[in-house]
N, CA, C and O atoms as a GROMACS GRO file, in nm:
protein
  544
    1UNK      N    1   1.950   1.979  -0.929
    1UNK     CA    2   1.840   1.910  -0.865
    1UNK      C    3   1.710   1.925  -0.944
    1UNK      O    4   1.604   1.874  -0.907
    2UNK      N    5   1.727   2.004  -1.062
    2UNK     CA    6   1.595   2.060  -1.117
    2UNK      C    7   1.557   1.930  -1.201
    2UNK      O    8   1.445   1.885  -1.224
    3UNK      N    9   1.677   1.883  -1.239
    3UNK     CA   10   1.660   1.732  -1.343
    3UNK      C   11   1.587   1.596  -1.261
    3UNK      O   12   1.521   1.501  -1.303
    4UNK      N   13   1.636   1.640  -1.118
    4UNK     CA   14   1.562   1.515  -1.085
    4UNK      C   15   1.413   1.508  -1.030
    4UNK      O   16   1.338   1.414  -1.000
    5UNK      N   17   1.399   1.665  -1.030
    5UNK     CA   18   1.222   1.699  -1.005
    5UNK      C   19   1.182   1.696  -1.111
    5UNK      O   20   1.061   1.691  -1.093
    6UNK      N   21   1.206   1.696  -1.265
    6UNK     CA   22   1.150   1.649  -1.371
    6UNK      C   23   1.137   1.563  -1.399
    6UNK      O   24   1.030   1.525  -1.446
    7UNK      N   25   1.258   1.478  -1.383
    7UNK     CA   26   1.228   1.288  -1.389
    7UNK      C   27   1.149   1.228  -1.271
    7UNK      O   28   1.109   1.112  -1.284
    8UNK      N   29   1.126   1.284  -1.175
    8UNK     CA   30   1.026   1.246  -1.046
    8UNK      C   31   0.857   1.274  -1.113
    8UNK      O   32   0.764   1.196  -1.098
    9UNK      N   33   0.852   1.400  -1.186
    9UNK     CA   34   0.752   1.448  -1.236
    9UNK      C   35   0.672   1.344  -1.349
    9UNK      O   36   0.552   1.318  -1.359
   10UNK      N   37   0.792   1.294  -1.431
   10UNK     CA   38   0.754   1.201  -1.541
   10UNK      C   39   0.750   1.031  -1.456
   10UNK      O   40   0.746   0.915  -1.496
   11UNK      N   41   0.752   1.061  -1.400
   11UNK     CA   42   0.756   0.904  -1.328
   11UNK      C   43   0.604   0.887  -1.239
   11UNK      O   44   0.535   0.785  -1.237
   12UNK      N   45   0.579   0.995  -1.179
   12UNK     CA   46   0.474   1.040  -1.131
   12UNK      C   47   0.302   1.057  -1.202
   12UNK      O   48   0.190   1.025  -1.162
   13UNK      N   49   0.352   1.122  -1.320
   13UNK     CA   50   0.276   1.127  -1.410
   13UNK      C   51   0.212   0.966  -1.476
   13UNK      O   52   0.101   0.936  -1.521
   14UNK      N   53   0.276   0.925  -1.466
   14UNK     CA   54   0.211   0.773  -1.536
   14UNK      C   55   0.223   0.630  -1.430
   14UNK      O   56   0.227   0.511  -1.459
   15UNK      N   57   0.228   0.713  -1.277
   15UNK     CA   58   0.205   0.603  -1.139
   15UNK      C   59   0.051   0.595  -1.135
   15UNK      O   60  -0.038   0.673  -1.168
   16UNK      N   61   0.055   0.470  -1.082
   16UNK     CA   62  -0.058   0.459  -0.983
   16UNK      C   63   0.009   0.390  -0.848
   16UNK      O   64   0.117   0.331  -0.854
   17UNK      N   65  -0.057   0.403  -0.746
   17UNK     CA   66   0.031   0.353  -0.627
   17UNK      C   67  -0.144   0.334  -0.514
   17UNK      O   68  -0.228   0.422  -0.496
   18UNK      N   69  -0.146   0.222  -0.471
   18UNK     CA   70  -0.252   0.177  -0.369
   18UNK      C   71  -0.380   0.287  -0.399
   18UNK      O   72  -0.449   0.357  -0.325
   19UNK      N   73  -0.376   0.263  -0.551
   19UNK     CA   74  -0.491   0.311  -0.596
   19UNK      C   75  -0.530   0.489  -0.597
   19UNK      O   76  -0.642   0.540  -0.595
   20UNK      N   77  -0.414   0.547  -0.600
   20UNK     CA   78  -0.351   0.654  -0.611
   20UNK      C   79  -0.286   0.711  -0.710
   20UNK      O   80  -0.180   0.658  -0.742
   21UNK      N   81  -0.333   0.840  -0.787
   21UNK     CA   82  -0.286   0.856  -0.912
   21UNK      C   83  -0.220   1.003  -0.864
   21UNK      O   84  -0.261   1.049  -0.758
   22UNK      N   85  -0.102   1.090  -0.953
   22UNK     CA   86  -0.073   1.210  -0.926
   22UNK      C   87  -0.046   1.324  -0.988
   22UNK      O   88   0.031   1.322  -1.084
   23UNK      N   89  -0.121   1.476  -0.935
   23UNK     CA   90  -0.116   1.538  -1.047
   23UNK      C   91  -0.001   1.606  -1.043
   23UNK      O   92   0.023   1.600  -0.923
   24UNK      N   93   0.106   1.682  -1.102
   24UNK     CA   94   0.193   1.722  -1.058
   24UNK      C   95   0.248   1.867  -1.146
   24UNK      O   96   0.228   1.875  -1.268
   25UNK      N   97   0.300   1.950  -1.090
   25UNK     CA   98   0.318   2.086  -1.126
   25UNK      C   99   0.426   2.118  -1.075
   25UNK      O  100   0.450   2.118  -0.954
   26UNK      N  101   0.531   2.157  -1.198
   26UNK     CA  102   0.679   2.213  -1.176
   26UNK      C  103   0.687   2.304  -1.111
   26UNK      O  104   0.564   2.312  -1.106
   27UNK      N  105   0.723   2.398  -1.043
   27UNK     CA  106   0.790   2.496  -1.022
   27UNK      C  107   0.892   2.609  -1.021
   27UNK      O  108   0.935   2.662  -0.918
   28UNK      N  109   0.931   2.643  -1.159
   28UNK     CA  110   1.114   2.670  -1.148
   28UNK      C  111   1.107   2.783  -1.080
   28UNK      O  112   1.010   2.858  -1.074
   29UNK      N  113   1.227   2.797  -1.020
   29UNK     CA  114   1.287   2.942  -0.927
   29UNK      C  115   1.419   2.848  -0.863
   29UNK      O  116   1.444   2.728  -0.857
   30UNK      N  117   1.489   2.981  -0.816
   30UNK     CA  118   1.622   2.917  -0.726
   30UNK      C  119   1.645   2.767  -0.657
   30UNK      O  120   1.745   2.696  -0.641
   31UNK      N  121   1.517   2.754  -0.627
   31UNK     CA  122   1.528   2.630  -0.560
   31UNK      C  123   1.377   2.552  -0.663
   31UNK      O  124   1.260   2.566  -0.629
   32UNK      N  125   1.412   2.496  -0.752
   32UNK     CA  126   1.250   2.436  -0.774
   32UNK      C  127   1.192   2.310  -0.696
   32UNK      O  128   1.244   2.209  -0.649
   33UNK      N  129   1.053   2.362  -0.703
   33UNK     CA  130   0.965   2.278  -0.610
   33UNK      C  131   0.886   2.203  -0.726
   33UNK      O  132   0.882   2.236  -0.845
   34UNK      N  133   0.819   2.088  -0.662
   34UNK     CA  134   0.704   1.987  -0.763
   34UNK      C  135   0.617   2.013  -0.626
   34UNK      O  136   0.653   1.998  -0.510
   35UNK      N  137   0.496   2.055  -0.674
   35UNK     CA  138   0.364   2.068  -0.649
   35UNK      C  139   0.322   1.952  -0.705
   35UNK      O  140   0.325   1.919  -0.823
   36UNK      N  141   0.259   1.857  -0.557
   36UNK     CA  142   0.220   1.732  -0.628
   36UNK      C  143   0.065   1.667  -0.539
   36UNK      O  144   0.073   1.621  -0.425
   37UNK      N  145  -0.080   1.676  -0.621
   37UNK     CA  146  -0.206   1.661  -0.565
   37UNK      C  147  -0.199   1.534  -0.574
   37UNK      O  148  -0.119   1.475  -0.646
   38UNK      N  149  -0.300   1.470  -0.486
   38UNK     CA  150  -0.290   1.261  -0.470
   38UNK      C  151  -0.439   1.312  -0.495
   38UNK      O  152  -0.507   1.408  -0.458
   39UNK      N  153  -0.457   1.188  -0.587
   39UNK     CA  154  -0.593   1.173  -0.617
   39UNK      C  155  -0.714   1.160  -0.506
   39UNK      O  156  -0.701   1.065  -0.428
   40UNK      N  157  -0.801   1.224  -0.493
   40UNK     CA  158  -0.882   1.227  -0.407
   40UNK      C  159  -0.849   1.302  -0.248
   40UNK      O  160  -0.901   1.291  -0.137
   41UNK      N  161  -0.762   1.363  -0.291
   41UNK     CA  162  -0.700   1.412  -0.153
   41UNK      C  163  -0.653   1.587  -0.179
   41UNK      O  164  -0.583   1.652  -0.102
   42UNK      N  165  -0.710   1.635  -0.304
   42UNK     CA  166  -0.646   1.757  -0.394
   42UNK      C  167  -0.613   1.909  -0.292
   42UNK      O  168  -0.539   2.002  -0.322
   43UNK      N  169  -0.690   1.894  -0.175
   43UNK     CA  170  -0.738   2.025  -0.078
   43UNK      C  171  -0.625   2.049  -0.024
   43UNK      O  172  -0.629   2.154   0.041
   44UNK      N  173  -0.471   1.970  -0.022
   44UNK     CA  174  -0.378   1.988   0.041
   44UNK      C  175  -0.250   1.916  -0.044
   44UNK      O  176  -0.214   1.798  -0.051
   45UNK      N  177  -0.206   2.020  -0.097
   45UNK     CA  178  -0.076   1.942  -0.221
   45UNK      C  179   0.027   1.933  -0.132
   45UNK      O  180   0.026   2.000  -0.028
   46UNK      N  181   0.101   1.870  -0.155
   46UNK     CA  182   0.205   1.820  -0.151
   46UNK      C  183   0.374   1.888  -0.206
   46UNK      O  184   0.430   1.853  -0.310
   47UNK      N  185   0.406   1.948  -0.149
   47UNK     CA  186   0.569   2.034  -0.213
   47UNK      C  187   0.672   1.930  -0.190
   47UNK      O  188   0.687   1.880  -0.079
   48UNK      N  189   0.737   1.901  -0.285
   48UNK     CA  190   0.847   1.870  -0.308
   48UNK      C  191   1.004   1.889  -0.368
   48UNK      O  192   1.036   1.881  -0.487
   49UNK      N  193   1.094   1.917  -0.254
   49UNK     CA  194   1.233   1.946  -0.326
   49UNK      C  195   1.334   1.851  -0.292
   49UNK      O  196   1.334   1.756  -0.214
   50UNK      N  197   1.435   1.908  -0.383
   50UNK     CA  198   1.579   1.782  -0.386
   50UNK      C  199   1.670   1.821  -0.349
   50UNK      O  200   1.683   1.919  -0.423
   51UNK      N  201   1.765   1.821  -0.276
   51UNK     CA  202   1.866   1.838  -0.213
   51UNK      C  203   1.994   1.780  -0.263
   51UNK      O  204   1.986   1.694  -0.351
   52UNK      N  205   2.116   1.818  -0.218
   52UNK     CA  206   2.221   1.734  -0.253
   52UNK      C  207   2.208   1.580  -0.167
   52UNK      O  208   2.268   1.482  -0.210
   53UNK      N  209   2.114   1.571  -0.031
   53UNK     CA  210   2.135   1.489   0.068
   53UNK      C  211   1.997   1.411   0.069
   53UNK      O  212   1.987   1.289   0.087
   54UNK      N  213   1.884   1.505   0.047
   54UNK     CA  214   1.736   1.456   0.048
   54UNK      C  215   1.636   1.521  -0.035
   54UNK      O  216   1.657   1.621  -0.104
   55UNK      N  217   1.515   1.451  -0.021
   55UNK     CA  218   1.430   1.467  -0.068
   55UNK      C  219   1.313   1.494   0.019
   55UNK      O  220   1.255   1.392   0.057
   56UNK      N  221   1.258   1.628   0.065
   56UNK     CA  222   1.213   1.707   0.147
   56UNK      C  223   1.049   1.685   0.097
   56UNK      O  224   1.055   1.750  -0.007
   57UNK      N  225   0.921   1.641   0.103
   57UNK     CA  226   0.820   1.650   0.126
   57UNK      C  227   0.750   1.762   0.217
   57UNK      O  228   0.804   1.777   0.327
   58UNK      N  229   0.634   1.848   0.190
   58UNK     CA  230   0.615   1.962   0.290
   58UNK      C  231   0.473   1.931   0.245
   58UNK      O  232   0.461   1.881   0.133
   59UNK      N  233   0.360   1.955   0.321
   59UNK     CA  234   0.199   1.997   0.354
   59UNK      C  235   0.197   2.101   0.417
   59UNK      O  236   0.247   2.103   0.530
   60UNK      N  237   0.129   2.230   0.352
   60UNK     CA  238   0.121   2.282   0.424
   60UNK      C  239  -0.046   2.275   0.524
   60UNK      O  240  -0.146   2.214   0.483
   61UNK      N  241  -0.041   2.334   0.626
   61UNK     CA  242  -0.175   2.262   0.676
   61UNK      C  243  -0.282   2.389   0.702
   61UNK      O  244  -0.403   2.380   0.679
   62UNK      N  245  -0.192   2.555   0.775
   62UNK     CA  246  -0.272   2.615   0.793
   62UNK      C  247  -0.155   2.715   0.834
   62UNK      O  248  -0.039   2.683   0.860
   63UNK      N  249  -0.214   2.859   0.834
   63UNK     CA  250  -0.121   2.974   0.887
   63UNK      C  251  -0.184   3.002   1.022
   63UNK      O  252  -0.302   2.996   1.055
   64UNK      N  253  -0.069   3.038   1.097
   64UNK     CA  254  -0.124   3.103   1.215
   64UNK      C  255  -0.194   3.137   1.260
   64UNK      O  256  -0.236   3.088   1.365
   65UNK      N  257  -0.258   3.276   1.184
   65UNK     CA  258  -0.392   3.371   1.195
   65UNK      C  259  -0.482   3.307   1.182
   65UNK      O  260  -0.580   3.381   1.187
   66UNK      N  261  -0.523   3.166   1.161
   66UNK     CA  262  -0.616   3.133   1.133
   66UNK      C  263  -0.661   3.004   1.254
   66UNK      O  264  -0.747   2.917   1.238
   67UNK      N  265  -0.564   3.026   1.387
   67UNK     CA  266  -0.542   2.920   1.494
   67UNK      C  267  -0.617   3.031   1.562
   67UNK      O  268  -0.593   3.150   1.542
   68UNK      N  269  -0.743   2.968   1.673
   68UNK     CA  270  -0.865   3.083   1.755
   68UNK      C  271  -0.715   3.175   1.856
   68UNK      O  272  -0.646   3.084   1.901
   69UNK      N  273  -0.676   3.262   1.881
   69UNK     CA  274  -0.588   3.311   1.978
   69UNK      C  275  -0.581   3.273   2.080
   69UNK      O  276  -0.475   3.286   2.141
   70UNK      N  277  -0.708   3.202   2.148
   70UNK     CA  278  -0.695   3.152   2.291
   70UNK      C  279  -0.692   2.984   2.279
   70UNK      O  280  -0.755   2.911   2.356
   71UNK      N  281  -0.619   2.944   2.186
   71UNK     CA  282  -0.627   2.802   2.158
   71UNK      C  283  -0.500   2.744   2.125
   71UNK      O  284  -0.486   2.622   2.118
   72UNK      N  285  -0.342   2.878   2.091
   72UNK     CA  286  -0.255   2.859   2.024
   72UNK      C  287  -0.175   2.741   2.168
   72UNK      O  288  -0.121   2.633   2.143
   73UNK      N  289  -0.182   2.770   2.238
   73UNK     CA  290  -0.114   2.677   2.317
   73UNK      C  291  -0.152   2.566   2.344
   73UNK      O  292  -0.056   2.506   2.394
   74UNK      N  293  -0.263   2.486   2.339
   74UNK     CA  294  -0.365   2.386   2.324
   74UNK      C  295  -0.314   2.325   2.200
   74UNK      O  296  -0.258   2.216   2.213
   75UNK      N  297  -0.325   2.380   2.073
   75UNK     CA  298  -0.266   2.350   1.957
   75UNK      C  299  -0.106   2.289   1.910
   75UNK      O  300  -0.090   2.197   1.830
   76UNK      N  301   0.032   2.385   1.999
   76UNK     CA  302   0.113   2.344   1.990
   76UNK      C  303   0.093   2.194   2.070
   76UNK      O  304   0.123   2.081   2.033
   77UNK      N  305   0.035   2.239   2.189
   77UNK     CA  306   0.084   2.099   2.282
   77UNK      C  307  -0.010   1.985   2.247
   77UNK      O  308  -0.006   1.882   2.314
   78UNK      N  309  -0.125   2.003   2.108
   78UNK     CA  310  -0.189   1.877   2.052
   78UNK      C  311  -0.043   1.849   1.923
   78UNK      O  312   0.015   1.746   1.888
   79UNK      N  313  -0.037   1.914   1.904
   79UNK     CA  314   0.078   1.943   1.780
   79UNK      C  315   0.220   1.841   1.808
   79UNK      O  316   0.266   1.772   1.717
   80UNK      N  317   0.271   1.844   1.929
   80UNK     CA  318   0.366   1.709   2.007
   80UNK      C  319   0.336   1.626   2.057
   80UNK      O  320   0.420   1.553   2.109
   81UNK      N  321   0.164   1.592   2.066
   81UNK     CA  322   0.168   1.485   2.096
   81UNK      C  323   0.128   1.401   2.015
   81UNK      O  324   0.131   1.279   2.032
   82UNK      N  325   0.071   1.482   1.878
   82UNK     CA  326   0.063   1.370   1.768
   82UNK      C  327   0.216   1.310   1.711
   82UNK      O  328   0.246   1.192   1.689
   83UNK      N  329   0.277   1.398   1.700
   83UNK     CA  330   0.463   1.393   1.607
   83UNK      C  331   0.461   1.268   1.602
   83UNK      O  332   0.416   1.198   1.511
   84UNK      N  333   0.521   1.226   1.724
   84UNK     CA  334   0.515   1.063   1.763
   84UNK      C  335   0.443   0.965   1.663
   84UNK      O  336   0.507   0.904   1.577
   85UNK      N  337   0.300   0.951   1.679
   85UNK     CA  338   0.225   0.851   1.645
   85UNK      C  339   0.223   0.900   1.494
   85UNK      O  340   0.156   0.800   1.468
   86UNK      N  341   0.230   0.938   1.418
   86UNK     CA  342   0.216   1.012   1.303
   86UNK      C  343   0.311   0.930   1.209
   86UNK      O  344   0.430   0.951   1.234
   87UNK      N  345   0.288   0.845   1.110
   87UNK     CA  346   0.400   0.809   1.047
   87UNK      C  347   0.446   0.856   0.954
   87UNK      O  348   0.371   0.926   0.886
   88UNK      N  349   0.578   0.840   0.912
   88UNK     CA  350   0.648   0.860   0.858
   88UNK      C  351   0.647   1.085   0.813
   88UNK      O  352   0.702   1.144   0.721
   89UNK      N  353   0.564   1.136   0.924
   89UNK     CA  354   0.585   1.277   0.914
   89UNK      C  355   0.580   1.345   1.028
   89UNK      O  356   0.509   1.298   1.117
   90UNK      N  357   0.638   1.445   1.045
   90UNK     CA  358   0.673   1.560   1.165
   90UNK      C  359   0.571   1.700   1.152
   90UNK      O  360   0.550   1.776   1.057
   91UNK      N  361   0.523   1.697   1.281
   91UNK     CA  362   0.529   1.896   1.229
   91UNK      C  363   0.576   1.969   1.262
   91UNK      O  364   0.616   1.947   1.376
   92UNK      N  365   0.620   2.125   1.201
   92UNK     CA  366   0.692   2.172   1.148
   92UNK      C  367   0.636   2.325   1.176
   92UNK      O  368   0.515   2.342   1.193
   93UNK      N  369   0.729   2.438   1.181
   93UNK     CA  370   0.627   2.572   1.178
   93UNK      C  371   0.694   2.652   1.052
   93UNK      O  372   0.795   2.700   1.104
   94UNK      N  373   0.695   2.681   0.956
   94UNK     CA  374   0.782   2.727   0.887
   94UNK      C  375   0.695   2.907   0.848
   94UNK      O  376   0.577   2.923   0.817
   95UNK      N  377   0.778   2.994   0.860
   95UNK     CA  378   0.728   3.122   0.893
   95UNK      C  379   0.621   3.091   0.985
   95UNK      O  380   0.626   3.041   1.098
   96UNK      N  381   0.513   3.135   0.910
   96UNK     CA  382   0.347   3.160   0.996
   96UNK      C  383   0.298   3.058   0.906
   96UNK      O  384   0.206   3.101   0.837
   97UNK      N  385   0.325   2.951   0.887
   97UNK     CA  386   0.245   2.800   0.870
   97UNK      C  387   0.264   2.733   0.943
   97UNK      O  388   0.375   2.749   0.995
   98UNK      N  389   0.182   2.624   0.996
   98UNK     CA  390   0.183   2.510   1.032
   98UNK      C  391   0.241   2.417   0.937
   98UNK      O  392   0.243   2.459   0.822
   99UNK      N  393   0.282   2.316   0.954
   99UNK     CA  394   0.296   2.206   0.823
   99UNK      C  395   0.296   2.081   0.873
   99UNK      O  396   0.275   2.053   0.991
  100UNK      N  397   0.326   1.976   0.752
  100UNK     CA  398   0.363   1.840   0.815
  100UNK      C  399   0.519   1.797   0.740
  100UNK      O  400   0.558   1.904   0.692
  101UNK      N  401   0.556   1.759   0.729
  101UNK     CA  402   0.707   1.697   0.635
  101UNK      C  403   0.764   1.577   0.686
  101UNK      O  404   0.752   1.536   0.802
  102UNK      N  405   0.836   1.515   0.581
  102UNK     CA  406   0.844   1.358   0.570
  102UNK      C  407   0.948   1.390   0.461
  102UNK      O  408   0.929   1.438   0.349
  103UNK      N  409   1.112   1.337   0.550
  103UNK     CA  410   1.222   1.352   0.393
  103UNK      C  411   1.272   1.201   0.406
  103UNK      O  412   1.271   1.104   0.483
  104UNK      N  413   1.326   1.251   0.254
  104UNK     CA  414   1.390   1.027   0.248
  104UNK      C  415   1.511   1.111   0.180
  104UNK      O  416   1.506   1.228   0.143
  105UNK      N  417   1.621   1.020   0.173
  105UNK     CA  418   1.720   1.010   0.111
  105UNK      C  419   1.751   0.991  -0.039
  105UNK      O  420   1.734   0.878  -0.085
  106UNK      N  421   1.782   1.061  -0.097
  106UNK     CA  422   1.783   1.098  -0.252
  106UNK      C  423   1.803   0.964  -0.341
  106UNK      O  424   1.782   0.941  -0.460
  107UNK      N  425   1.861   0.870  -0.218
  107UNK     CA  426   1.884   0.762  -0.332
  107UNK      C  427   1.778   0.621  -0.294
  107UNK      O  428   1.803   0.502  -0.313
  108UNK      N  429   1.620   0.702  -0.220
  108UNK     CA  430   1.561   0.591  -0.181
  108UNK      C  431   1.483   0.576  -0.338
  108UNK      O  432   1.478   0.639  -0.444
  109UNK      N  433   1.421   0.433  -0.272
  109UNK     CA  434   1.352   0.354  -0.462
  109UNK      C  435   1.213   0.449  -0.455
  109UNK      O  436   1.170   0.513  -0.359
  110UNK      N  437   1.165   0.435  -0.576
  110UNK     CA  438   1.033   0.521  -0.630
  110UNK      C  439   0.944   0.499  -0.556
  110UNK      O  440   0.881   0.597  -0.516
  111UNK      N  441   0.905   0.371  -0.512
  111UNK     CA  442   0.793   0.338  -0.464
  111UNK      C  443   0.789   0.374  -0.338
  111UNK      O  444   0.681   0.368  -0.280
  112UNK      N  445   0.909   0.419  -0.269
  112UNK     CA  446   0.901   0.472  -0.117
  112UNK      C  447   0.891   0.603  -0.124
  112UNK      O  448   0.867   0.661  -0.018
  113UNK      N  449   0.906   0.682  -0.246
  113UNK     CA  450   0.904   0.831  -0.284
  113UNK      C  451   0.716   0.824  -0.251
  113UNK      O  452   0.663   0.899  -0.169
  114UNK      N  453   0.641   0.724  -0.330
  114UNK     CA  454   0.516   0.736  -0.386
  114UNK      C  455   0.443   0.764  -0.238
  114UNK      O  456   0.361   0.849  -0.205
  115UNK      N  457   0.514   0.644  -0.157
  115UNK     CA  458   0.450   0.566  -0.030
  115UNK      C  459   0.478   0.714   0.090
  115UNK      O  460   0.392   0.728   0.178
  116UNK      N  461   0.604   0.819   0.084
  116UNK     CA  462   0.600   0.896   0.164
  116UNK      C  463   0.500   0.999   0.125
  116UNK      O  464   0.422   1.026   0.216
  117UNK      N  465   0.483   1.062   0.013
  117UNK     CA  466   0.358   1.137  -0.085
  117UNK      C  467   0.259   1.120   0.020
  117UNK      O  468   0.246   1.176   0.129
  118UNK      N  469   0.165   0.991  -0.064
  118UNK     CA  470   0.080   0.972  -0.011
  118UNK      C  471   0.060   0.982   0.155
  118UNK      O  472  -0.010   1.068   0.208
  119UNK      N  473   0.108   0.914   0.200
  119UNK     CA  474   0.142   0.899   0.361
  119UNK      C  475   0.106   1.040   0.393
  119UNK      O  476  -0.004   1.064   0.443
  120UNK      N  477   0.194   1.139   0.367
  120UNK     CA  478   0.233   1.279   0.430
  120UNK      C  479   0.053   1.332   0.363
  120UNK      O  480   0.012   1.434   0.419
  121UNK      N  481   0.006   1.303   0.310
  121UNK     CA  482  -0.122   1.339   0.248
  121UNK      C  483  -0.226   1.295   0.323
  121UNK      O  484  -0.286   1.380   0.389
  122UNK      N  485  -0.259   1.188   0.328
  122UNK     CA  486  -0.331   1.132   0.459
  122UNK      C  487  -0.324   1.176   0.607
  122UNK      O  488  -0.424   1.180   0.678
  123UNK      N  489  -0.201   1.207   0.648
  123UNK     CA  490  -0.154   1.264   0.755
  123UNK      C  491  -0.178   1.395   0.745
  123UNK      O  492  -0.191   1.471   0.841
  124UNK      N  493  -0.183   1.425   0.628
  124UNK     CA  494  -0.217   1.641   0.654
  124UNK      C  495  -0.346   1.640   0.676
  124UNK      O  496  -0.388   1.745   0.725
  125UNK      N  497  -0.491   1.489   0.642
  125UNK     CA  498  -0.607   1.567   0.656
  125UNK      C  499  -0.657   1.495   0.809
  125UNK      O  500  -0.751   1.516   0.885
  126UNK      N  501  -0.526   1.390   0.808
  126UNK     CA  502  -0.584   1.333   0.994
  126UNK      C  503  -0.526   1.456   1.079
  126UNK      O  504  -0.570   1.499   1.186
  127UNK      N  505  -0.427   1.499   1.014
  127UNK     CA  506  -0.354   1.657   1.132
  127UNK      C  507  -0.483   1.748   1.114
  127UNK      O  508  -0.530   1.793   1.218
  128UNK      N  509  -0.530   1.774   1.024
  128UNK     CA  510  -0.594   1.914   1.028
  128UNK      C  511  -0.749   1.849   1.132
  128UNK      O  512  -0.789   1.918   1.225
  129UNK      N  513  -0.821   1.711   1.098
  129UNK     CA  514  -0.915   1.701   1.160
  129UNK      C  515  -0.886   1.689   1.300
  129UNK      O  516  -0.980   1.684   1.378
  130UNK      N  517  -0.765   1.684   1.343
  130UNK     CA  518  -0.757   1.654   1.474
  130UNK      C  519  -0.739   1.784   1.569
  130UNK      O  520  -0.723   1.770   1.690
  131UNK      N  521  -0.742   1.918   1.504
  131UNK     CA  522  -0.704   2.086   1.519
  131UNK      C  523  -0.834   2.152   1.474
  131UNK      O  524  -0.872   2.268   1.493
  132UNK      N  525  -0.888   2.058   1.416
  132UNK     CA  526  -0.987   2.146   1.356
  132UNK      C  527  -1.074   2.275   1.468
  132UNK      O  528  -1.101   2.394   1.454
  133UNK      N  529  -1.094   2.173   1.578
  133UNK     CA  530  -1.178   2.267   1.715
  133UNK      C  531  -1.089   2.413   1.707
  133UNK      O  532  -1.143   2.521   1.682
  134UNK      N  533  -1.000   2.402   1.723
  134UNK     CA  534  -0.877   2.518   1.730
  134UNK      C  535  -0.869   2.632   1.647
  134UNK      O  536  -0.834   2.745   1.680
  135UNK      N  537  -0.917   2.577   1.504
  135UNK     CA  538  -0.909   2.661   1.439
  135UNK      C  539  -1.030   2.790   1.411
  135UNK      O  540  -1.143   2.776   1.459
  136UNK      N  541  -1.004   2.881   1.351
  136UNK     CA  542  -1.138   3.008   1.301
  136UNK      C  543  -1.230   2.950   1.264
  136UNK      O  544  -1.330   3.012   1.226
   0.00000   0.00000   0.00000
């Protein structure tokens, strides 16, 4: 899967997409990830891995400790009622993060790779402004 986060990387590298350019950073380890910033949007990258089945998108948005303590339940239950309206991404708790994620199928076309990116990017800074009260 590492081959196809390098050819995602080089494909990436010389996109533009609805006026959207991307910076992007390998990762190797057991599982490698592409660290990938959307132009004008850099405060919240974008992780990306490959699967035998998909192609997993992750934002992370915020850790736990950093939700006011008397707000965490306010938060989850703003947290389901965005899911829904939210396109093409979910949130997610993975350890002590919050997140957002958006997967496609390994054999979707580039431009829907570009279009979930972005998307899940826009959506991490409408998620975070919409929590923001909540947070420290």
């Amino acid at each position: 899967m590492h081959k196809q986060l390098q050819e995602l990387t080089l494909k990436l590298a010389d996109a533009n997409f609805q006026g959207y350019s991307f910076n992007c950073l390998l990762i190797p380890g057991e599982q490698a990830v592409l660290q990938i910033t959307v132009s004008g949007q850099e405060e919240i990258p974008i992780y990306v891995t490959v699967t035998e089945t998909q192609i997993l998108c992750i934002a992370y948005l915020f850790k736990e400790n950093e939700v006011k303590p008397e707000a965490m339940t306010e938060l989850n239950e703003r947290c389901l009622q965005l899911n829904v309206p939210m396109p093409l991404s979910a949130y997610a708790k993975i350890d002590d993060y919050y997140a957002l994620f958006g997967s496609l199928s390994i054999h979707s076309l580039f431009d829907n790779v570009m279009l979930e990116i972005v998307t899940l990017s826009d959506n991490s800074i409408a998620a975070l402004e919409a929590v923001e009260d909540l947070l420290k």
